[in-house]
N, C-alpha and C positions, 0 to 999 in steps of 0.2 A: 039186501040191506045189511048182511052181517060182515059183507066186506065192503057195505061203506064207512061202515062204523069202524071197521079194524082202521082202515086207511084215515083216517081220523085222527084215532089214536095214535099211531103210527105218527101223521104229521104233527102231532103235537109234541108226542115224545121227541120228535126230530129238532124239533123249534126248542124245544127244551135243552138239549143236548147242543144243540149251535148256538145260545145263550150262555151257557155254558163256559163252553170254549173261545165264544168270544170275548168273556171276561177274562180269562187265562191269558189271552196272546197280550202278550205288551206293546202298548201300544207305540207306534212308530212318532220317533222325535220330530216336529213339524220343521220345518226347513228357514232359518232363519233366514233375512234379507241382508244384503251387506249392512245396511245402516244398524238394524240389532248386532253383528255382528262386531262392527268399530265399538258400539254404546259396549256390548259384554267384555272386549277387549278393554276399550276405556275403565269400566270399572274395576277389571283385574289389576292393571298398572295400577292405578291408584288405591288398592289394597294392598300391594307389596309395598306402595310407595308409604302405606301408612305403615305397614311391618318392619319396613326397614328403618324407618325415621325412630320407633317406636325403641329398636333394639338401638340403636345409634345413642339413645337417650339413656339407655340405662348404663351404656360403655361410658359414657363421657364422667359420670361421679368417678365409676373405680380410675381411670384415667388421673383425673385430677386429684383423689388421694395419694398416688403414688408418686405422683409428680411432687406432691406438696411434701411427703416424708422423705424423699431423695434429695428435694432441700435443702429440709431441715437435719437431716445428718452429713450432709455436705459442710452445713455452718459450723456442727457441733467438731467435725474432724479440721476444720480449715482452720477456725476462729479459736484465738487462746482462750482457756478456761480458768475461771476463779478455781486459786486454792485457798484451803484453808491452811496458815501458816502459822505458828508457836514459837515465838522466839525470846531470849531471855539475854539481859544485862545486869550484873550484878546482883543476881538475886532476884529481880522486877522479873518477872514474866508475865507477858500478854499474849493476847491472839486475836489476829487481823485477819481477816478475808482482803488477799492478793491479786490481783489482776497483772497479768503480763504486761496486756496491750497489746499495739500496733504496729508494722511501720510506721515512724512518725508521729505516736503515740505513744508515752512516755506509758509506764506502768503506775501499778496506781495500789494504796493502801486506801480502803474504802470509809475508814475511820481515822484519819490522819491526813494533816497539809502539807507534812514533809514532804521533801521531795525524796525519791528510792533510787538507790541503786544497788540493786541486787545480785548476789553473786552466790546463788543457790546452787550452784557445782559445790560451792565449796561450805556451802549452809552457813551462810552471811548476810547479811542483811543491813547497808547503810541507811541510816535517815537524814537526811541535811536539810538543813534552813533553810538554805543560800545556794541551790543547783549550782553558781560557778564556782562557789567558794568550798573548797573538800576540806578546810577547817573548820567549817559547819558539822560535818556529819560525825555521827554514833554510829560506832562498830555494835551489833545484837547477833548472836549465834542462834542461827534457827535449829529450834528442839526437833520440831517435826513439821511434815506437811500433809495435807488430810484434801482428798480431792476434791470433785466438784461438787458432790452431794451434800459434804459437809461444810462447803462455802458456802452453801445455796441456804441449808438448817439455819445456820449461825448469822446470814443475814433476815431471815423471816422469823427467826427468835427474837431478834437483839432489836 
């Protein structure tokens, strides 16, 4: 009897010991079917497909800033800029914010109807009545000229 009772124990401890060890082994991955295997693939695609749309969406603001400031300093270097000009006739001196203009766009004193023609190589400044009539116009000596910052002041002050 004393070695049925060991063999017993023995089988017990053994069932112990192979409970054990079967929890230890990892367990083997079941073998999917082609169809799970399209669906897991389908779902991968469409989780890159959402990664990539995702990252695509955050490219396109910086995109479009850069695009919008390469513009806008495009305009600033192409496009004439107001000065601020200071010019003086017998004593009278005023100060006008200048505009060059265009092709085809005449220049322009922003506070005045006269019509300009200007010859700031030599800091002159005509004003005429009458654009065909050059017996119209006043010779003014420009004092000085003050760039665009201060054409931009001088019009949000005045």
């Amino acid at each position: 009897m004393a070695k049925h009772g060991t063999k017993t124990k023995k089988q017990a401890l053994l069932n112990q010991v192979d409970a054990r060890s079967k929890s230890k082994r990892p367990k083997q991955k079941k073998r999917l079917s082609p169809q799970q295997q399209r669906a897991l693939q389908q779902q991968q695609l469409q989780q890159q497909a959402q990664l990539a749309a995702a990252q695509q969406e955050e490219a396109k603001p910086n995109k479009t800033r850069w695009i919008i400031t390469a513009v806008v300093l495009l305009l600033m270097i192409v496009f004439p800029k107001p000065k601020l000009i200071t010019y003086e006739k017998l004593g009278l001196v005023a100060q006008s914010v200048y505009w060059p203009g265009l092709p085809g766009v005449d220049p322009v004193l922003f506070d005045s109807n006269l019509h300009i023609r200007p010859a700031l190589e030599r800091n002159t400044l005509y004003l005429c009545q009458d654009e065909r009539d050059p017996d119209s116009c006043q010779k003014y000596q420009i004092i000085e000229q003050q760039g665009f910052i201060s054409a931009l002041m001088k019009l949000i002050f005045d």
